[in-house]
C-alpha positions in Angstrom: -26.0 -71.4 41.0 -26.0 -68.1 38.1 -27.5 -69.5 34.7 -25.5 -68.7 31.6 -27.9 -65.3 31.3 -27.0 -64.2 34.9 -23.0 -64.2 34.0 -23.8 -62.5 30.8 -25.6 -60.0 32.6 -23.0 -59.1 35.1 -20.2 -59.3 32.7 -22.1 -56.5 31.0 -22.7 -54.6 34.1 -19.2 -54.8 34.4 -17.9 -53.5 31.1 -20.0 -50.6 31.5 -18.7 -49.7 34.6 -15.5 -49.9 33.3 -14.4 -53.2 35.9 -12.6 -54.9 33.5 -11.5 -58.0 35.7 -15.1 -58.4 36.6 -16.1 -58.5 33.5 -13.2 -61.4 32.3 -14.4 -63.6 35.6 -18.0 -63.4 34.5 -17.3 -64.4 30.7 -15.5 -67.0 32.0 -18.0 -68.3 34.4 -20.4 -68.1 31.5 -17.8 -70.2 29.2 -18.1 -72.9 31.8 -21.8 -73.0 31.6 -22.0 -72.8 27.7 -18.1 -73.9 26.2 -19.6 -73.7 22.6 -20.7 -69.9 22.5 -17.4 -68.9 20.3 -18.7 -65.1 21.0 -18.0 -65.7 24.6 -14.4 -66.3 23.9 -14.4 -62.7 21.9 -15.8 -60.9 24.8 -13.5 -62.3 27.4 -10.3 -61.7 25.4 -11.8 -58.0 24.5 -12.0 -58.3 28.6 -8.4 -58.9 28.6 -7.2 -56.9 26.5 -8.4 -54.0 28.1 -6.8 -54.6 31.3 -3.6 -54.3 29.1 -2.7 -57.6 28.5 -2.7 -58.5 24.8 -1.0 -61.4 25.1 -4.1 -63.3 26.9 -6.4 -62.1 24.5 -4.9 -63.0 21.7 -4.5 -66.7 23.4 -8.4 -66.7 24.2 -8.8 -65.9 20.6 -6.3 -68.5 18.9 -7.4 -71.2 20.7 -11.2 -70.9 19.3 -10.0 -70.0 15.9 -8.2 -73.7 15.8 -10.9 -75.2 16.0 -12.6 -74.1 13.1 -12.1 -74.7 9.5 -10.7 -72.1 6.6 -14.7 -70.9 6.1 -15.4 -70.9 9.7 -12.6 -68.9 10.7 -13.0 -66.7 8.3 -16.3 -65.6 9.8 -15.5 -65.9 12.9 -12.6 -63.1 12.0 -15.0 -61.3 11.1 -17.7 -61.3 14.2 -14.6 -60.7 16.2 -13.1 -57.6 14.3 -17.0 -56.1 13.8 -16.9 -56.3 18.1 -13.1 -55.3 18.1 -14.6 -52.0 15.8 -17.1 -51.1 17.8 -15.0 -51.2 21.2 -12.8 -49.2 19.2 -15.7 -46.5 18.4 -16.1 -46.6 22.2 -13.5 -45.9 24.3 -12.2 -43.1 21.3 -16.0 -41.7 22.6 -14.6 -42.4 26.0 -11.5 -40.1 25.7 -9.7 -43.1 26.3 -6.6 -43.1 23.4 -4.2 -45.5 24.5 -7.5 -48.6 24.2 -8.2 -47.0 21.2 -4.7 -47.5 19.7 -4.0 -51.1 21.2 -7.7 -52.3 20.1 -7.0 -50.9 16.6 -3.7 -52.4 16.6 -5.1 -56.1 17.7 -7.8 -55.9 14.6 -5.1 -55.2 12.0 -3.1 -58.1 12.9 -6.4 -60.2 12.7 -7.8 -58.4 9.4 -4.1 -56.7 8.0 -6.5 -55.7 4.9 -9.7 -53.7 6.7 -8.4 -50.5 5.1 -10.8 -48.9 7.0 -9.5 -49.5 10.3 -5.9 -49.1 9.0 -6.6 -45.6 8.4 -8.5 -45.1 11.7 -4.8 -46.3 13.1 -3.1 -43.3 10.7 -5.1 -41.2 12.0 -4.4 -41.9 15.5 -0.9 -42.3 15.1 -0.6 -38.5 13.9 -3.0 -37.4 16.6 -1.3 -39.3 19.2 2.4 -38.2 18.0 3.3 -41.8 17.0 3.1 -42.0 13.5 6.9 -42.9 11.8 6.6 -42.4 8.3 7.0 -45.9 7.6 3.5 -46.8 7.9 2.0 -46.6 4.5 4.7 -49.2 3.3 4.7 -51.3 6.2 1.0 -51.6 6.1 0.8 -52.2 2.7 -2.4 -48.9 2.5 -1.3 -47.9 -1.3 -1.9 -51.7 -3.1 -5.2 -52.0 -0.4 -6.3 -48.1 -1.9 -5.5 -49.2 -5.2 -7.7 -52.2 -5.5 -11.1 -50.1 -4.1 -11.8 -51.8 -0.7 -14.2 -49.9 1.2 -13.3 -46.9 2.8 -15.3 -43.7 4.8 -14.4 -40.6 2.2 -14.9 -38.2 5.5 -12.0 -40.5 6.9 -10.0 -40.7 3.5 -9.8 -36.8 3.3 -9.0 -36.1 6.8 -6.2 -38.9 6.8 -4.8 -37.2 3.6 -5.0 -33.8 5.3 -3.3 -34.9 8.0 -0.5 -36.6 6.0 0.7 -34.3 4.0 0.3 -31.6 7.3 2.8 -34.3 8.9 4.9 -36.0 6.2 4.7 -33.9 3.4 8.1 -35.1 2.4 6.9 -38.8 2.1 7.2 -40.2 -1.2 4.3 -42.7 -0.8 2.0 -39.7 -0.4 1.5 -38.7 -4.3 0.7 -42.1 -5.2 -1.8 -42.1 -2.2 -3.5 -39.4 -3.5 -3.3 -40.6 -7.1 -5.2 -44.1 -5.7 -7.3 -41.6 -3.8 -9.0 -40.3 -6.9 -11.4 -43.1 -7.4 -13.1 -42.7 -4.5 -14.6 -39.3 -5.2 -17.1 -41.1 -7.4 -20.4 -38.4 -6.8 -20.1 -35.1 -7.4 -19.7 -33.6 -4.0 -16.6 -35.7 -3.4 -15.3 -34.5 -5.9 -15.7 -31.3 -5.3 -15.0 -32.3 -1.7 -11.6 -33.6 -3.1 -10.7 -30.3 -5.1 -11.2 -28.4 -2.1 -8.7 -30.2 -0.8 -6.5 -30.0 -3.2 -6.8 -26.5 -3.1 -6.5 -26.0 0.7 -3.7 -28.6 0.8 -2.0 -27.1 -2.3 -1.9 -23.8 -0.3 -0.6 -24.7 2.5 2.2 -27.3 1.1 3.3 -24.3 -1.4 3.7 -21.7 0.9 3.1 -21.9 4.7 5.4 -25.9 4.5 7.6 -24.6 1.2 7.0 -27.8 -0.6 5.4 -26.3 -3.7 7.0 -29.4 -6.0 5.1 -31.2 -3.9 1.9 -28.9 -3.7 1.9 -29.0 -7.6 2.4 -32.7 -8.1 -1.0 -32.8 -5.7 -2.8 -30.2 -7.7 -1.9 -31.7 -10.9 -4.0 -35.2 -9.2 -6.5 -32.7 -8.3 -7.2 -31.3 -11.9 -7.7 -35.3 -13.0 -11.3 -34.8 -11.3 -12.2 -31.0 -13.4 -9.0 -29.9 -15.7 -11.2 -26.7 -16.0 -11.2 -25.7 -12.1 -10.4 -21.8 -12.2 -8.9 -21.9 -8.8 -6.8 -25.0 -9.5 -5.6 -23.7 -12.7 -4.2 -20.2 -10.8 -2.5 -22.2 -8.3 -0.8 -24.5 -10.1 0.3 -22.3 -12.7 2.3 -20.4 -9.2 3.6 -23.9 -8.0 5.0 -24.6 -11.3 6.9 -21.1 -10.9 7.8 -21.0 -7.1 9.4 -24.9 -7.9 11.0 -23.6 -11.5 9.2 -25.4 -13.5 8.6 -22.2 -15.6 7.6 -23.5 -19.0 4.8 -25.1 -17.1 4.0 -21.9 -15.1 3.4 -20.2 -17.9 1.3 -22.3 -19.6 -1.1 -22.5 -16.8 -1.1 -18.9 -16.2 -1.9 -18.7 -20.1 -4.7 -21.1 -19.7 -6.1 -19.4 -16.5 -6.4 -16.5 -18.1 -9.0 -18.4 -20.6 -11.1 -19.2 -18.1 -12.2 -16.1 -16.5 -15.1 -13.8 -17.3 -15.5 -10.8 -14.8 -13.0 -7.7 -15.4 -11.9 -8.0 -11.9 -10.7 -12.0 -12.5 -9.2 -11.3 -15.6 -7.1 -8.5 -14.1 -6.2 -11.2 -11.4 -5.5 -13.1 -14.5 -3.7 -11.1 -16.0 -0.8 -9.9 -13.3 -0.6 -13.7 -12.9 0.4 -13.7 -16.7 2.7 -11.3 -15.9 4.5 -13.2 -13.0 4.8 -16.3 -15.0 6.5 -13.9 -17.8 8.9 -12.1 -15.3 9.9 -14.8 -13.5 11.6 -16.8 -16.1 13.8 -13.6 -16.6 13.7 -14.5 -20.2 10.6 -12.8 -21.8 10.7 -9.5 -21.1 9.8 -7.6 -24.0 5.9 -10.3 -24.0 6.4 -9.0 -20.7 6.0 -5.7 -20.8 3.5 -5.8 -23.8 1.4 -7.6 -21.5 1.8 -4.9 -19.0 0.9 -2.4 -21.2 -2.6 -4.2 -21.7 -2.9 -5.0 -18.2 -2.9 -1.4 -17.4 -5.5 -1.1 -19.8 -7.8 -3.6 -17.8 -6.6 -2.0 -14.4 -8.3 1.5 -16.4 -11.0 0.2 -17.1 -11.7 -1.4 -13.5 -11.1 2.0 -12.4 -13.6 3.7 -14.4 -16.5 0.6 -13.8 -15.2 0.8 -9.8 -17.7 -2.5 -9.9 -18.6 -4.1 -6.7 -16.2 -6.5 -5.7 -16.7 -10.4 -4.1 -14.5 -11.0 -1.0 -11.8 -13.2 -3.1 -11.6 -10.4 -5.5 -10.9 -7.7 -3.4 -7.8 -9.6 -1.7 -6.3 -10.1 -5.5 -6.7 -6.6 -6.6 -4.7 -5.4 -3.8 -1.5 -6.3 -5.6 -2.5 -6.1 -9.1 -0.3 -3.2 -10.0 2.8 -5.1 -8.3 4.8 -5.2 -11.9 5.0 -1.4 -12.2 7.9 -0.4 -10.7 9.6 -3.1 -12.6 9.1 -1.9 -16.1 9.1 2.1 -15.7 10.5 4.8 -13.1 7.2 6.8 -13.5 6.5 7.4 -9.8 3.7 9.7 -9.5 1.7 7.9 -12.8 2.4 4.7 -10.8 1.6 5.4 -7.1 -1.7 7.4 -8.2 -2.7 4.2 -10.7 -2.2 2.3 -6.9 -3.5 4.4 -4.6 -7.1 4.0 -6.7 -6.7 0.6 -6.5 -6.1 0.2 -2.7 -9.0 2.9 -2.3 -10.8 0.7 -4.6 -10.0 -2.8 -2.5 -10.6 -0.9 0.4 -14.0 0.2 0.2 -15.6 -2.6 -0.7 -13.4 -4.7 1.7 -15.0 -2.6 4.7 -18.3 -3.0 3.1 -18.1 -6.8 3.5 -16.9 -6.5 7.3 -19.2 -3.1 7.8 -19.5 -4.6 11.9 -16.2 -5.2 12.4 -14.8 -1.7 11.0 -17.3 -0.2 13.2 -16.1 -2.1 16.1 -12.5 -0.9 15.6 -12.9 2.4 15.1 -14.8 2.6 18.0 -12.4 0.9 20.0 -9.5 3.2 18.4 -11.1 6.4 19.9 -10.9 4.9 23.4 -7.9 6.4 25.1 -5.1 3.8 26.6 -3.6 4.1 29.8 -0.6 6.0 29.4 1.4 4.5 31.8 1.5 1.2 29.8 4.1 1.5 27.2 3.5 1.4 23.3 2.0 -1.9 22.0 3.8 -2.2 18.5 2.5 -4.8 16.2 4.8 -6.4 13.6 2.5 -8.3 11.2 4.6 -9.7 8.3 4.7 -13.3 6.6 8.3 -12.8 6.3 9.6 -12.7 9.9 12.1 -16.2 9.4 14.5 -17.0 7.0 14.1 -14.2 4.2 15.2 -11.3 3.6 12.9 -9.2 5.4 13.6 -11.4 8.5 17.6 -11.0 8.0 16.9 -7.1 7.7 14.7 -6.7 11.1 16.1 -8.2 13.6 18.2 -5.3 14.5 15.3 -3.3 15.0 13.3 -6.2 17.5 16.6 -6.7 19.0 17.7 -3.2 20.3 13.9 -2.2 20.9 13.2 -0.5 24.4 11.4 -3.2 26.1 10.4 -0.5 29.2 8.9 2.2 26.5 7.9 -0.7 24.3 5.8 -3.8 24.1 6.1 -6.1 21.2 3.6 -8.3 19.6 4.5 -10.4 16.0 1.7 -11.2 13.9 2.9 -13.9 11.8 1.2 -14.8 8.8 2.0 -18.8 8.3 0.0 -21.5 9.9 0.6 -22.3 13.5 2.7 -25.8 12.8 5.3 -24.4 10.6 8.9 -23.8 12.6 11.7 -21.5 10.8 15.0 -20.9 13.1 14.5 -17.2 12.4 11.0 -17.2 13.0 11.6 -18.9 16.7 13.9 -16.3 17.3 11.7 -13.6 16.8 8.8 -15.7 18.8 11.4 -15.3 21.6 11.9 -11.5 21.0 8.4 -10.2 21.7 5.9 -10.2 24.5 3.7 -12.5 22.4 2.8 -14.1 19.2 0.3 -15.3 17.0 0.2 -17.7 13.5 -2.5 -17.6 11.4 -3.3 -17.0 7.9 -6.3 -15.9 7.8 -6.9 -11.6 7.3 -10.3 -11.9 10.2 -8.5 -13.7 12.4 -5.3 -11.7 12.4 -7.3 -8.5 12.6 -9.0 -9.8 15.4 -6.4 -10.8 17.4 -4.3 -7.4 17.2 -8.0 -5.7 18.2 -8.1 -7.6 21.2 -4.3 -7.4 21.9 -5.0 -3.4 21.8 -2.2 -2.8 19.6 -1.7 1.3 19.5 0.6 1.2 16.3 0.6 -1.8 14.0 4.1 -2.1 11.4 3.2 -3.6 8.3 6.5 -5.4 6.6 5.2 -6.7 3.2 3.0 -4.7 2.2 1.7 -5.8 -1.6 3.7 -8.7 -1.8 1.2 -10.5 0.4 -3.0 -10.1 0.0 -3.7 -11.2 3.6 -1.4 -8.6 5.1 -3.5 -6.2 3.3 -7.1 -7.1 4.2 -5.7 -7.1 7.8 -4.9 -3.5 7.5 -7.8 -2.2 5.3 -10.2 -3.1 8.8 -7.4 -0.8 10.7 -7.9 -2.9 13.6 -5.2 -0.7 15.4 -5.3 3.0 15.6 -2.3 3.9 14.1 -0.8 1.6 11.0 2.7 2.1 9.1 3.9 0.5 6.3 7.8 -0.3 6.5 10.3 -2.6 4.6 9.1 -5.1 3.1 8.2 -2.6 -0.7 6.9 0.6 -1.6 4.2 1.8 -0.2 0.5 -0.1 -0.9 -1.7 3.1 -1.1 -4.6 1.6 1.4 -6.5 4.6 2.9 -6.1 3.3 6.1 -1.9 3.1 6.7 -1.3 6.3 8.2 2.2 6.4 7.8 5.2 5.1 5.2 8.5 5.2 6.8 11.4 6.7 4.1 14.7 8.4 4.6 16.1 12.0 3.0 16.9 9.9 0.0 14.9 6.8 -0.3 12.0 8.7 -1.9 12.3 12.5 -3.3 11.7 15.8 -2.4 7.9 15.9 -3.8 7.1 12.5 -3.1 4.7 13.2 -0.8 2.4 14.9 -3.9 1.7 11.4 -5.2 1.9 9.4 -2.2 -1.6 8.9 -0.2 0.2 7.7 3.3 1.9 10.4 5.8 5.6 10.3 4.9 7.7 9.9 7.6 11.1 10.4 6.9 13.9 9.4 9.7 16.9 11.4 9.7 19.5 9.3 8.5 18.1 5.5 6.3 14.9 3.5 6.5 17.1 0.4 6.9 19.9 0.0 9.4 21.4 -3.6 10.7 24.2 -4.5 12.9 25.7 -6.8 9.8 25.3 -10.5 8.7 26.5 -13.4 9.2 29.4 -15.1 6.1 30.0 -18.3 5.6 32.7 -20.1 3.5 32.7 -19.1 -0.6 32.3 -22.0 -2.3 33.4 -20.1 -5.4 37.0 -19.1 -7.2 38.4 -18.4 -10.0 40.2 -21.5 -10.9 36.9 -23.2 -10.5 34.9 -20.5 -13.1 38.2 -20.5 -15.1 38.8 -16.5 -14.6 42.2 -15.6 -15.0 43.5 -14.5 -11.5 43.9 -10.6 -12.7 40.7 -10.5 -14.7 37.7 -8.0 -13.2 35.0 -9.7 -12.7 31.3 -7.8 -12.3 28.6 -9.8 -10.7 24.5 -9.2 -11.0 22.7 -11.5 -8.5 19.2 -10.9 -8.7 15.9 -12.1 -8.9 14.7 -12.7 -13.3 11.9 -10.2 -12.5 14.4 -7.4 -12.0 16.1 -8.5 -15.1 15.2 -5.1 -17.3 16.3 -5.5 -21.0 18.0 -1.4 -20.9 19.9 -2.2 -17.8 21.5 -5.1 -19.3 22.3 -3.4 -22.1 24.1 -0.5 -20.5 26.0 -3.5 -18.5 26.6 -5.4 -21.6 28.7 -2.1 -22.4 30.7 -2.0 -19.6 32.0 -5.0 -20.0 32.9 -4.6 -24.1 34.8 -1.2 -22.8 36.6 -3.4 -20.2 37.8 -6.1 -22.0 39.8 -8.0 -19.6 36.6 -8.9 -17.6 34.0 -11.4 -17.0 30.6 -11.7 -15.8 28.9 -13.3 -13.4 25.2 -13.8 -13.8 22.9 -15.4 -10.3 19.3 -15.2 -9.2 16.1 -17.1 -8.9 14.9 -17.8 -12.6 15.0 -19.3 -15.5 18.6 -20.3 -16.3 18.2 -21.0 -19.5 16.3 -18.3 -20.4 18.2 -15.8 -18.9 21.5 -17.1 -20.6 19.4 -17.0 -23.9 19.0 -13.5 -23.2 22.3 -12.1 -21.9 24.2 -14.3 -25.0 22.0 -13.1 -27.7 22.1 -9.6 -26.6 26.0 -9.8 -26.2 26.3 -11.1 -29.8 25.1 -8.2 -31.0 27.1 -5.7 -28.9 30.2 -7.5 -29.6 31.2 -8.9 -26.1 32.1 -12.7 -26.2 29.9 -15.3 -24.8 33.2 -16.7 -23.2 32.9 -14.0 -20.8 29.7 -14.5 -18.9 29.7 -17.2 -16.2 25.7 -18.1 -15.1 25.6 -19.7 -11.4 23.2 -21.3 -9.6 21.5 -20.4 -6.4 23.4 -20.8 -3.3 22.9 -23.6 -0.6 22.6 -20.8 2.2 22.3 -17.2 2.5 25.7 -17.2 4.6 27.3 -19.0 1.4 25.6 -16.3 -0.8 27.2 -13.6 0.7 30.5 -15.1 0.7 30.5 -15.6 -2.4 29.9 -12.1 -3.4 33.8 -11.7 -2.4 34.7 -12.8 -6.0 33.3 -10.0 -7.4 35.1 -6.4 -8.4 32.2 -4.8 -9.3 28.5 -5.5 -8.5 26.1 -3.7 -11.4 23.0 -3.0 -9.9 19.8 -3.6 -11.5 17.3 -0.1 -12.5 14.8 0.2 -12.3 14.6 -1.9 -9.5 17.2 -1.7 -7.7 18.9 -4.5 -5.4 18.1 -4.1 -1.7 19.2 -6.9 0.6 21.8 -7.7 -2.2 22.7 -4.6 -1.8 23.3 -4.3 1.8 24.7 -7.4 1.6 27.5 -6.1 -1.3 28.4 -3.7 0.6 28.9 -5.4 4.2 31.0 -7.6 2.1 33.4 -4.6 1.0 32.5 -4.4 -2.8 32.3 -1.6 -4.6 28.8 -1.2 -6.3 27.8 0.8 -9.0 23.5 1.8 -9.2 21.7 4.3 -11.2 19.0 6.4 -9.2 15.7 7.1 -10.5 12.1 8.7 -9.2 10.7 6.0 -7.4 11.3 3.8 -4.1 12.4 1.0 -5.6 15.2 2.9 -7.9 16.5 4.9 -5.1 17.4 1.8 -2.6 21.1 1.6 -3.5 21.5 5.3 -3.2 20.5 5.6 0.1 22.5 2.8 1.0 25.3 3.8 -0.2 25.5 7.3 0.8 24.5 5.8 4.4 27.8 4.1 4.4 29.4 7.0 3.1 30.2 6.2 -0.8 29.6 8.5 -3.9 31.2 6.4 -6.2 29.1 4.5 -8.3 25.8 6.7 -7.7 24.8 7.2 -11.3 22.2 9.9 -12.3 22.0 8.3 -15.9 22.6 5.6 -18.6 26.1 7.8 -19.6 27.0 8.0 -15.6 26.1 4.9 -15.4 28.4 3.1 -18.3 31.0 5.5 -17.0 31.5 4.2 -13.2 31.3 0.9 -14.5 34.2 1.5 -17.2 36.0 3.3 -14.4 36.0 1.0 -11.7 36.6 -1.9 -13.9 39.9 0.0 -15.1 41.0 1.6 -11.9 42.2 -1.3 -9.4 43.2 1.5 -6.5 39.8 3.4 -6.5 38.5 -0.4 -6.1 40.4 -0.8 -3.2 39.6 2.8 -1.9 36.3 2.3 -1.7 36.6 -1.2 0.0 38.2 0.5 2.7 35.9 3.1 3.3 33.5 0.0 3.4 35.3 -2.1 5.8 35.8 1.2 7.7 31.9 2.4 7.6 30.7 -1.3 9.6 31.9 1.0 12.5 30.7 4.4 12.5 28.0 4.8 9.4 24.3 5.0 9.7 23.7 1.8 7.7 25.1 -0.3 10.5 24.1 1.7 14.1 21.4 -0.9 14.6 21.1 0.8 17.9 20.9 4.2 16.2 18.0 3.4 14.1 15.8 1.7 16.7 16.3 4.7 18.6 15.3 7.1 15.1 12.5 4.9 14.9 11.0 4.5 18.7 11.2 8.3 18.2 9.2 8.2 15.2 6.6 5.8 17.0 6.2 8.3 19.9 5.7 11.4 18.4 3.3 9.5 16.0 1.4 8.6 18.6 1.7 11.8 20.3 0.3 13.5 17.3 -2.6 10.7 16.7 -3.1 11.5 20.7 -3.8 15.4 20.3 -6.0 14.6 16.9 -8.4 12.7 18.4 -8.7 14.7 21.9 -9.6 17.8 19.7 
């Protein structure tokens, strides 16, 4: 007969080897020999419950534990969870998820408060795709977090990672992370824990578009070190990207106080300027602090110091509030062409091997039988107004002559409707937001012309091209040109930019015959605006400005302001992303003193949906256009909508949109070549009900024969411009 030692052996043997039922026959030969041995009765219901039946297990286990008084159980809970725990550590080592998640599960209904093991089980349940939501409450984690138990940081963090990744939405999370806090108690946790408030914050804020959320985290975050430079810049952007805009600007103040390098305060100093603009309600502080941040930007130029990573992807866009302010394009673009030279340079110094590796690669010739891999890298490719604007070109593209690739920069578990569409548009796709990666992955794609769509409005876009990890590289879209030495090309139009623009621009101009832009239309929705609602009489004119508060130029709205005092039988409407109370401050204080009635200005809120937007610009009469930046989208979408727009044209890209969207559809009324002409067509079209509806026909009439809406026609103007580029880039480099 075996002795007690023998079954114990062999039950081992057979847990190893994975024979479960073994294993429970053995323990229970051993329990025959030696009853008393409660730790038998542990191992033979683990045996159990590994051949998936809980329900045994937890029998084997209840019976013992009746036996045993409050004290006694108590410890024996504990033997039995500490084996449970260790199993658990096991088959997870095994590969073996599904015993992981039924052992964890069978030690938080013994021990419901080992926090430890409760968030082993979050973790598994977002790894394993069954996490709920629910959880946190049901579990009872915030009171057990609150009170201190024990708890792994390493696990802590990556839970929290992994939370707000998942169920960012979840309202339990902020006062997860607030309980959190306390366990950052040396000083690498904490700084362990503001790195991940800054990674977290990041991605929340801009790849998820949570960035209430993002700032209510950061705000935990700068509990830990209110003095964190890095927390400081990002918060102060949450606060603005969420409106909280009081708050933005604070921060952005207080940033700025906390920087000591010329290159970080210049960085400090355009984020100054974003918190100002953005409000639309402090534009004259606004442009005073322009004036000195051009004065920083000088003197960077004349130090041209060596530049850290981190700083060399914030200078890229430091001269983004130009255009805003003035219409001084060739002071402007040279000011930004030394600063993109600037970036770039020491940019390719830091990657010197990877440059190298590219342009070698570039001077390889491709087969030309394959057609022409085109690279769209843009974090704008879903629901935005770059995304609305493209998809005629990715739609009509050649797919024989062509080959397309989107680069998207967002992070790989973010889903947009628009972005899937484009995912299913191309020949392939890839998410990241880092600049190294994305450059690496259109080298190895062997991408022979790479189309930039944002330009400065995004840093990472711009590292990727400053490596030129394609051969040829063209900015188009997404803003005026960036002025880094390595986009060949910047595609314009015979009126986008003028005549001389190529004196003061450092990329190839390549001007297709007819627009830059073209789309097939866009989609309307239902208005959810009227004129019984806004109480507008039903034969007032009404003028409408719908932009964004960093467009919102104190001249322009003065030169509107007297439109509407020569038109008395009018109204205005006032929309776009900013400070609404600021921005009425402004419009009402500057009407009082030109005489036009507050009565008369209606200020609206940002539309549900970009198909409700544009129906709702059928209210208007008259859309006043913003100088000197001009409307874009708003304007394509004014005039797809019929409505007769009225723009002045100036020097520079961004004050020349309109006009070549406009005389793309075939109007000349409303073009204005200054402040008089500009006053003028407003008075006039306010007063003149028949040229109104003249030009609406012309309008409605152009969505089937003008340039601006040949989708097809401009895919074609461009694939032609991608070919001879590259036919040209060809007989350069076999010289």
């Amino acid at each position: 007969m075996a002795t007690l030692e023998q079954w114990q052996q062999e039950a081992q043997q057979a847990y190893l080897a994975g024979d479960y039922v073994q294993g429970a026959f053995a323990y229970e030969q051993a329990l025959q020999i030696a009853p008393d041995q409660v730790t038998l009765y542990w191992y033979l219901g683990l045996m159990l419950l590994l051949q998936g039946k809980p329900s045994e297990a937890q029998t084997t286990w209840l019976m013992v534990m009746l036996e045993g008084d409050e004290e006694t159980v108590e410890r024996w809970t504990l033997e039995l969870v500490g084996i449970l725990t260790q199993e658990a550590v096991r088959q997870e080592l095994l590969g073996e998820g599904e015993q992981t998640w039924r052992i964890r599960e069978e030690i938080r209904e013994l021990a419901p408060g080992d926090l430890q093991n409760l968030f082993e089980l979050l973790r598994l349940a977002i790894t394993q795709n069954r996490y709920k939501g629910s959880e946190l409450e049901e579990w009872g984690v915030i009171p057990l977090v609150q009170s201190g138990l024990p708890l792994d940081f390493a696990l802590l963090l990556t839970v929290l990672e992994a939370l707000f990744s998942h169920d960012a939405r979840n309202p339990a999370l902020i006062p997860l992370m607030e309980a959190s806090l306390a366990y950052a108690q040396e000083d690498s946790q904490k700084v362990a824990l503001l790195n991940f408030c800054l990674k977290v914050g990041v991605a929340l804020g801009y790849s998820q578009r949570h960035p209430g959320i993002a700032a209510q985290l950061c705000e935990l975050g700068l509990r830990l070190d209110p003095r964190t430079p890095e927390l400081v810049n990002l918060l102060a952007r949450l606060y603005q990207n969420s409106n909280q805009f009081d708050q933005g600007l604070e921060m952005a103040r207080f940033y700025a106080t906390l920087v000591e390098e010329l290159p970080d305060q210049v960085f400090a100093s355009k984020g100054l300027l974003r918190a100002l603009m953005s409000t639309g309600g402090h534009w004259q502080e606004g442009f005073e602090q322009f004036l000195c941040h051009e004065q920083l930007l000088e003197q960077l130029m004349v130090q041209q110091p060596e530049l850290t990573p981190l700083q060399v992807s914030r200078l890229y866009s430091t001269y983004f509030f130009a255009p805003y302010f003035r219409d001084r394009a060739p002071e402007n673009r040279h000011l930004q062409n030394q600063i993109a030279q600037l970036c770039q340079h020491n940019a390719q110094i830091h990657h010197r091997e990877l440059v190298e590796k590219y342009q070698k690669a570039n001077q390889h010739p491709r087969n030309p039988k394959h057609p022409l891999r085109i690279g769209y890298l843009s974090h704008c490719l879903r629901t935005h107004s770059v995304g609305w604007l493209a998809r005629s070109l990715i739609q009509h593209h050649n797919r024989e002559n062509f080959q397309l690739y989107a680069y998207f920069i967002t992070t790989p578990n973010t889903y947009d409707p628009l972005e899937n569409w484009y995912s299913q548009q191309v020949h392939q796709t890839y998410k990241s937001t880092q600049a190294l990666e994305l450059a690496e992955q259109i080298h190895q794609d062997q991408i022979d012309i790479l189309v930039d769509l944002d330009s400065l409005t995004l840093d990472v876009g711009c590292a990727v091209t400053a490596l030129k990890p394609a051969p040829l590289q063209i900015t188009w879209l997404g803003w005026d040109a960036s002025g880094i030495p390595a986009i060949d090309y910047f595609i314009a139009d015979p009126y986008v930019l003028p005549d001389n623009a190529q004196d003061y621009y450092h990329e190839k101009i390549w001007r297709l015959p007819h627009t830059y832009i073209a789309t097939d239309g866009f989609e309307v929705g239902i208005p959810s605006l009227n004129r019984h609602q806004l109480n507008i009489p039903p034969h007032a004119v009404i003028y409408y400005s719908v932009q964004h508060g960093y467009k919102r130029h104190l001249h322009t709205i003065n030169l509107q302001l007297e439109i509407l005092k020569a038109v008395p039988n009018s109204y205005f409407l006032v929309k776009g992303a900013a400070d609404s109370e600021a921005v009425k401050r402004v419009f009402l204080t500057m009407a009082a003193q030109t005489g036009v009635e507050a009565e008369r200005f209606r200020f609206l809120d940002i539309d549900d949906s970009e198909m409700t937007h544009r129906a709702n610009l059928g209210i208007a009469d008259i859309v006043l256009d913003t100088y000197p930046y001009n409307g874009a989208t708003t304007t394509l979408e004014t005039l797809w909508m019929g409505v007769p727009l009225v723009t002045k044209v100036g020097q520079q890209f961004s004050a020349r949109n309109s006009y070549t969207m406009l005389k793309n559809a075939g109007i000349t009324e409303g073009i204005a070549w200054s402040d008089e002409e500009y006053i003028q067509w407003g008075i006039r079209l306010g007063q003149n009900p028949t040229l109104r509806d003249t030009i609406a026909g012309k309008l409605k009439q152009a969505r089937y024969q003008a340039p601006l809406w040949n989708g097809k026609q401009f895919t074609r103007e461009m694939e032609q411009a991608y070919q001879a580029m590259w036919q040209h880039f060809q007989t350069q480099r076999n010289r």
